[in-house]
C-alpha positions in Angstrom: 53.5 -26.7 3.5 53.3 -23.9 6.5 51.5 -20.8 5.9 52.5 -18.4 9.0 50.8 -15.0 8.2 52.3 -12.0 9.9 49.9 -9.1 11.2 48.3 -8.7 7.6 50.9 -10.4 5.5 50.7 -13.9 4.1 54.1 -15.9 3.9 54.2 -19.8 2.9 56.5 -21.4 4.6 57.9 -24.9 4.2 59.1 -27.2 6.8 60.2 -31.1 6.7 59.6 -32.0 10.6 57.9 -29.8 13.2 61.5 -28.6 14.1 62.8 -27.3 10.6 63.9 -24.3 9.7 60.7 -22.1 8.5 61.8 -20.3 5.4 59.8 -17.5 3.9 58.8 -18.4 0.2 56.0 -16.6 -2.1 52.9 -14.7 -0.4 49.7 -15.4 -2.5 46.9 -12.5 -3.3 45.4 -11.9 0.4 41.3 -12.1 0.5 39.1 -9.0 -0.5 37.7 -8.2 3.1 33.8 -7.8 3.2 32.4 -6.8 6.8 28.8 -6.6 8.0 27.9 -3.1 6.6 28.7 -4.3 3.0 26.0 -6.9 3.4 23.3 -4.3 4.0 22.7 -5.5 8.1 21.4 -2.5 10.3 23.3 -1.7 13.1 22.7 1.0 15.3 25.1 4.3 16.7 27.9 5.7 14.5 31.0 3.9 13.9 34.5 5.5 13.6 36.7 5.9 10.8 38.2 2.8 11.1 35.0 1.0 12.3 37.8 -0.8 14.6 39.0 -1.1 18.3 42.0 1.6 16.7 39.5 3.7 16.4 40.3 4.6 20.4 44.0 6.8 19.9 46.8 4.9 20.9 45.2 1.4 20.9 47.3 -1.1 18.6 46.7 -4.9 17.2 49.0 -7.6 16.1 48.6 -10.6 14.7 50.7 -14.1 14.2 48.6 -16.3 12.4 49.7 -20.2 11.7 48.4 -22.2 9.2 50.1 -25.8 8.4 48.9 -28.9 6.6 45.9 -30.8 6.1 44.7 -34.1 6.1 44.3 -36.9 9.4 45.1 -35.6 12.5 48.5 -36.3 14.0 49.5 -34.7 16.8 52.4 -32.7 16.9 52.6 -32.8 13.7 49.5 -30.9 12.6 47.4 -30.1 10.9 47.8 -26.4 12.4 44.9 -24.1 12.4 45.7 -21.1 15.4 47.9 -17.9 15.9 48.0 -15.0 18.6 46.6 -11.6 18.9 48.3 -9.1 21.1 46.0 -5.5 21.8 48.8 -3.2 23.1 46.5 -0.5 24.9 49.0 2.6 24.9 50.7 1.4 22.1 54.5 1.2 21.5 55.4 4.8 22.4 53.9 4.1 25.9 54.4 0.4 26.8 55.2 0.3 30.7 52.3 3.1 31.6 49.4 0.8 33.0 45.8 1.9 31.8 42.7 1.4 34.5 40.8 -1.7 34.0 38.2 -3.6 34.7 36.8 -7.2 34.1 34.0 -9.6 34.3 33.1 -13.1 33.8 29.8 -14.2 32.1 30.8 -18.0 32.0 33.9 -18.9 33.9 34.4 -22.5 31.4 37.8 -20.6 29.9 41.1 -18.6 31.0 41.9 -15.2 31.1 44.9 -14.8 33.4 46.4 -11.9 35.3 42.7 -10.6 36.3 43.4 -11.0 39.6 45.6 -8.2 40.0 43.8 -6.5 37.4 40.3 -6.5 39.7 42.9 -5.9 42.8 44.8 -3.4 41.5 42.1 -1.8 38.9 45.5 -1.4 36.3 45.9 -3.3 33.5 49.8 -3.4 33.2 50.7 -5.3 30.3 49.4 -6.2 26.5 46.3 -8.4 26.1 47.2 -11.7 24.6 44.5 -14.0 22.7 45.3 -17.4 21.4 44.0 -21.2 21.6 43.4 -23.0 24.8 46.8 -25.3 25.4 49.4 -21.8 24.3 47.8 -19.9 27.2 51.3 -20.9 29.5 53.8 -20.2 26.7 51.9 -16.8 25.6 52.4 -15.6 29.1 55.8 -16.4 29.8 56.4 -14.7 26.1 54.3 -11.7 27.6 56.9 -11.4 30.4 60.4 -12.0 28.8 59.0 -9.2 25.6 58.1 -6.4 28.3 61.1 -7.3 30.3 63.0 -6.6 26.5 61.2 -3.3 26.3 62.3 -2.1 29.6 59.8 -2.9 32.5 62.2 -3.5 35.2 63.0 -0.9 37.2 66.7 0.7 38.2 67.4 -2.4 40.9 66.5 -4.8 38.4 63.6 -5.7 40.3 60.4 -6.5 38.3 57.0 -8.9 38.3 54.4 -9.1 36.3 51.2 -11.2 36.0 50.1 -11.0 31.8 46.8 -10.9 30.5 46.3 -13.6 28.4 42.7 -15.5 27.3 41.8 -18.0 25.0 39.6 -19.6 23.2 39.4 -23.7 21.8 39.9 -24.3 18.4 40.6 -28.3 18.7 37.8 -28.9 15.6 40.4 -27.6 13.5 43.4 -27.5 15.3 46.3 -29.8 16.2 46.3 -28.2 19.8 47.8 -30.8 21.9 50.5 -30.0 19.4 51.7 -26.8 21.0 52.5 -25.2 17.8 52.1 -21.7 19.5 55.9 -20.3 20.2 57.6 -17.7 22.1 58.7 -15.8 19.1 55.0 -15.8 17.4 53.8 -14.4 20.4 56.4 -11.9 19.9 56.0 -11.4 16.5 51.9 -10.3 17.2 53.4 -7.8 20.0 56.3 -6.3 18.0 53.8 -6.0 14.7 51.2 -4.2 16.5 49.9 -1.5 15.1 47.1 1.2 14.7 45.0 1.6 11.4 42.6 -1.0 9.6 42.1 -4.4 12.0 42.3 -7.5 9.8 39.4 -10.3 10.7 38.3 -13.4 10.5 40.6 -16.6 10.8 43.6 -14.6 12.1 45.5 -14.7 14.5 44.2 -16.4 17.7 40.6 -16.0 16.0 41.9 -18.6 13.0 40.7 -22.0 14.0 37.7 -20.9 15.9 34.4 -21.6 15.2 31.2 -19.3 16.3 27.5 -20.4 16.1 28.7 -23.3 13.8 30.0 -21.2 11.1 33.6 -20.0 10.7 34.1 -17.4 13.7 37.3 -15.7 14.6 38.5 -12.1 15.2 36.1 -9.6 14.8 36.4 -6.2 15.5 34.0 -2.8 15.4 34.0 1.0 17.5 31.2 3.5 18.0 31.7 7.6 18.5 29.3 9.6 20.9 27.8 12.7 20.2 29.2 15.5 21.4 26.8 16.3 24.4 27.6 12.5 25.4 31.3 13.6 25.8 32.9 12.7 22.0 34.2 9.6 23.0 34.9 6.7 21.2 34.5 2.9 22.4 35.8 -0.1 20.3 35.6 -3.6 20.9 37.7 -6.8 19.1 36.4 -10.3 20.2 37.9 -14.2 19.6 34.6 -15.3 18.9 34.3 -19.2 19.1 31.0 -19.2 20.7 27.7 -20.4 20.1 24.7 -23.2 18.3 23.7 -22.7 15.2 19.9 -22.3 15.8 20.8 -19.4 18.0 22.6 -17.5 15.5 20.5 -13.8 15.3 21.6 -10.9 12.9 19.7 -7.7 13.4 16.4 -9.5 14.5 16.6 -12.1 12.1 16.7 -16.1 12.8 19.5 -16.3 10.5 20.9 -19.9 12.5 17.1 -21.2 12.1 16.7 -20.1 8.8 20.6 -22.1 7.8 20.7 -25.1 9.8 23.6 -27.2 10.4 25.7 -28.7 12.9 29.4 -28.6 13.1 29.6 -30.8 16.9 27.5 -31.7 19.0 27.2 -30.1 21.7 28.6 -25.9 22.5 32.4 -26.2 23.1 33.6 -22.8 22.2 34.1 -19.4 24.1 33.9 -16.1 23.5 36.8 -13.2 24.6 35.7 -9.7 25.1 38.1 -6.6 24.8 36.8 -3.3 24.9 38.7 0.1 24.6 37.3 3.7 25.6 39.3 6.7 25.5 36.5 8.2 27.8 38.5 8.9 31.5 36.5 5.6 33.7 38.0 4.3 37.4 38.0 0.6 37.4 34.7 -0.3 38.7 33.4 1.6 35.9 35.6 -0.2 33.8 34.0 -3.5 35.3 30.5 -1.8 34.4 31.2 -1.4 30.7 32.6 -4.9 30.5 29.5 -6.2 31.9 28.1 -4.8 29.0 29.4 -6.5 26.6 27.3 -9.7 27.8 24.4 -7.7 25.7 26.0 -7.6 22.7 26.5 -10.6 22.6 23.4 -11.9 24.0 21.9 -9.6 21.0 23.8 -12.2 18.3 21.5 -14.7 20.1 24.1 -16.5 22.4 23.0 -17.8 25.6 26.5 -18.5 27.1 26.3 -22.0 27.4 27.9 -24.3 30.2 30.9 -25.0 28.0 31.2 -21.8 27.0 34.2 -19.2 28.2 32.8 -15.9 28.1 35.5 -13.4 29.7 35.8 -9.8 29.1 38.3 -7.0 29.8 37.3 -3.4 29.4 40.4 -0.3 29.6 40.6 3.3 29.1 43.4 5.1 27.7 42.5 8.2 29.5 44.8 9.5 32.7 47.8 8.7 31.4 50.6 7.9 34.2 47.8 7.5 37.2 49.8 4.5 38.2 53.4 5.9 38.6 54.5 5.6 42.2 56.9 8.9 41.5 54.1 11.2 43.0 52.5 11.0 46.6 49.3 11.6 44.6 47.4 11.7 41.7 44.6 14.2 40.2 42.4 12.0 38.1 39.4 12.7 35.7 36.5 10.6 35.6 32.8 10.7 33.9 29.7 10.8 36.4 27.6 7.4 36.9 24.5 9.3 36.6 26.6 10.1 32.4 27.3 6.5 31.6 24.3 5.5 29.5 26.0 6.5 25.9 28.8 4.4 27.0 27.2 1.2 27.6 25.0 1.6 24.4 28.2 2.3 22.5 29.9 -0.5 24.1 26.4 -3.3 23.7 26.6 -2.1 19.9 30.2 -2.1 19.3 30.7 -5.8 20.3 27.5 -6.9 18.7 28.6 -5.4 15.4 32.3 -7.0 16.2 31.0 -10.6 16.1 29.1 -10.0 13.3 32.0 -9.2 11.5 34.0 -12.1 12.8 31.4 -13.9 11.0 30.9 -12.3 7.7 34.8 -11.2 7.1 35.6 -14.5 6.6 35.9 -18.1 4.3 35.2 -21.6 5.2 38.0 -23.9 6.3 39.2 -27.3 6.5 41.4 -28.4 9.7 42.3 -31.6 11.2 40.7 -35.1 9.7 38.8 -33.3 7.5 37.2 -31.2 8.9 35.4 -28.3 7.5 33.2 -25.5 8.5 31.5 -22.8 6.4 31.7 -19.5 6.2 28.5 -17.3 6.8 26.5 -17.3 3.2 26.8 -13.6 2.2 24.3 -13.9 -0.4 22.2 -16.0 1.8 22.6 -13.4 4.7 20.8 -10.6 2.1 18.5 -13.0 0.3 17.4 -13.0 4.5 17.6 -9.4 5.9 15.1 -8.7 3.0 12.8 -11.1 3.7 12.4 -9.5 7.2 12.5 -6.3 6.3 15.8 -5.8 7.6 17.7 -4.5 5.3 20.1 -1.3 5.7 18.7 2.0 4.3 
């Protein structure tokens, strides 16, 4: 039996080979979603509405999430454990107007293509694409034959384009030397993007992965400055699939030290980045704030280990059309240096809060040959935060 779940949707699907025809069949109750706040953990800053990279106007998320079998591994075959995310930055009403950009690299053991042009250029042209390690090449030439379908060539016909897409490894769970990532579920995530509520945990590319030895995935969170720090809003939505168990910290507390357990035996995960800002940054700004993102992360107690991919992307969705070549020139808005500070806190607490979630807003799982990993005890989590005195007023 294949479960393929669509954005937030869950369809089973059956299938007799790896090559049958996937028919829709019943979709089962979907999970109650619990995220960090609900558990009483502190965070600091104000989140938006949404609490949600969305939260930044125009920003949208889709999801193709693939679940299939269970049992001893046979490859090709499954079981399947992965799925794509797709972060459209404009949204669908503004596909082929590039936003400025900016990226960084905290552990280089992992793939993010297209960067580049992005550090080159300072645009960011395209869709953001997240799935598992081995669907990086098929997610990118999906990424190119989609925009190409929603018009990015020009009038001669003449058109390139070098996609953004990352990943993380979710082999624990995961069939992925199966290559059970397709064209038309990368497609899927991009057509069924959309603003409003993120769903988390083991969706879309985040659904096999694994994060300080618990049950990781997509996470997602978004913090609003004050008005005298400009108003804006920054949200970030991480694959997180990084990370030991004993390092595992949640608002000051031990929480890895105080739940031991291994899942493997030594770090073999990653962690992708995206943050969103509808404050008006150049590029190198851009790279600033996705530097930042390292100390969010670090604050969830990772250390970015050797076999770890940490790569991050950071984009505004401020000065719309800066990169049409119709005008000589452009006239561009931009915040001072010396009026950065807000943004980097927003942006250290928006990821922290974002893996977190990834954590808590999810269940435990069982992939290939057995294998199973945990979800985050929620009532262990509490029992925890009280003990140190961390507990949410």
């Amino acid at each position: 039996m294949i479960s393929k779940i669509f954005g937030s949707g869950l369809v089973l699907l059956a299938s007799l080979s790896p090559l049958a025809a996937r028919e829709p069949q019943t979709a089962p109750p979907e999970k109650t979603a619990v995220r960090a706040r609900a558990l009483g953990i502190p965070f600091d800053g104000i989140p938006g509405k949404l609490n949600a990279i969305t939260d930044v106007a125009g920003v949208e998320v889709g999801f193709t999430t693939l679940v299939e079998g269970e049992g001893k591994l046979e490859v090709g075959n499954g079981p399947v454990r992965t799925g794509v995310t797709a972060i459209v930055p404009r949204g669908h009403g503004s596909l082929n107007d590039p936003v400025y950009a900016g990226t960084f690299c905290l552990n280089g053991n992992g793939e993010m293509t297209g960067t580049a042009w992005v550090e080159e250029s300072g645009f960011l042209e395209g869709p953001v694409i997240i799935t598992n390690t081995h669907s990086v090449g098929v997610a990118r030439d999906a990424v190119i034959a989609w925009r190409l379908a929603h018009g990015a060539a020009d009038k001669t016909g003449y058109w390139w384009s070098l996609p953004v897409v990352a990943e993380t490894w979710d082999g624990w769970l995961n069939d992925i030397n199966g290559f059970h990532v397709k064209a038309e579920d990368v497609t899927h995530a991009l057509d069924t993007a959309k603003g409003g509520p993120v769903v988390e945990g083991s969706v879309g590319g985040g659904t096999g992965m694994i994060c300080y030895e618990f049950k990781g995935g997509t996470g997602t969170a978004s913090r609003v400055l004050g008005v005298k720090a400009g108003g804006y809003t920054v949200g970030a939505l991480v694959q997180a699939n990084c990370g030991r168990r004993a390092q595992l910290t949640i608002a000051g507390v031990p929480m890895g030290k105080e739940l031991p357990g291994t899942v493997y035996p030594k770090e073999t995960g990653s962690i992708i980045i995206a943050v969103a800002t509808d404050a008006p940054l150049l590029p190198g700004q851009l790279k600033r704030l996705a530097r930042r993102a390292s100390l969010g992360l670090a604050r969830t107690g990772s250390i970015s280990g050797n076999g770890s991919g940490d790569l991050f992307i950071a984009f505004s969705t401020a000065n719309p059309g800066a990169a049409d070549p119709a005008q000589p020139t452009h006239s561009v808005e931009t915040v001072p240096n010396d009026r950065m500070d807000p943004l980097f806190e927003a942006t250290v607490q928006a990821v922290e809060e974002a893996i977190v979630n990834a954590l808590v807003d999810n269940r435990s799982m069982t992939g290939r040959d057995e294998h199973k990993v945990e979800a985050l005890p929620h009532a262990r989590v509490r029992e925890l935060l009280k003990k140190y005195n961390r507990v949410a007023d």
